[in-house]
C-alpha positions as CSV (number, residue, x, y, z in Angstrom):
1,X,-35.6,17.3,-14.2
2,X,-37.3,14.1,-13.1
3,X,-34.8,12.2,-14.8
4,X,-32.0,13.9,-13.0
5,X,-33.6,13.3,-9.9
6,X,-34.4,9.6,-10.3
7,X,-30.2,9.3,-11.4
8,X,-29.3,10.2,-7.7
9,X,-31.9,8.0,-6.2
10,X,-30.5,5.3,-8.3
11,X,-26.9,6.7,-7.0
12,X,-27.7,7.2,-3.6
13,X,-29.2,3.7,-3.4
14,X,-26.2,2.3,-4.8
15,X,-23.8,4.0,-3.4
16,X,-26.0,2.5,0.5
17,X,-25.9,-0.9,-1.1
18,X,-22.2,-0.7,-2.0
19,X,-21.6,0.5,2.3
20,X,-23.8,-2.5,3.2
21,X,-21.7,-5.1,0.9
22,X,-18.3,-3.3,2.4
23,X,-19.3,-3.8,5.9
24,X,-20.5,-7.4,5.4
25,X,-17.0,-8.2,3.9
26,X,-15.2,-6.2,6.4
27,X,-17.1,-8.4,8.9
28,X,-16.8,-11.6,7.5
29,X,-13.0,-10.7,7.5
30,X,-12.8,-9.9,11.4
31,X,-15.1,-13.0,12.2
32,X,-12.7,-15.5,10.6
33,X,-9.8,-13.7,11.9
34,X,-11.5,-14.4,15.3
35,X,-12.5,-18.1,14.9
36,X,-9.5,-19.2,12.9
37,X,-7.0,-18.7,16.2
């Protein structure tokens, strides 16, 4: 059981990381988009 719920820790935290990354990038994106013109 505990090793169960230490997998969807390990998930969740990933899965929060992964949303973080995606928004950075999706960021960067818009910010050169906006400086470049």
């Amino acid at each position: 059981m505990k090793k169960l719920l230490s997998l969807a820790l390990l998930a969740v935290a990933g899965y929060v990381i992964y949303q973080q990354v995606e928004d950075s990038k999706a960021e960067q994106e818009l910010w050169t988009q906006a400086t470049s013109e």
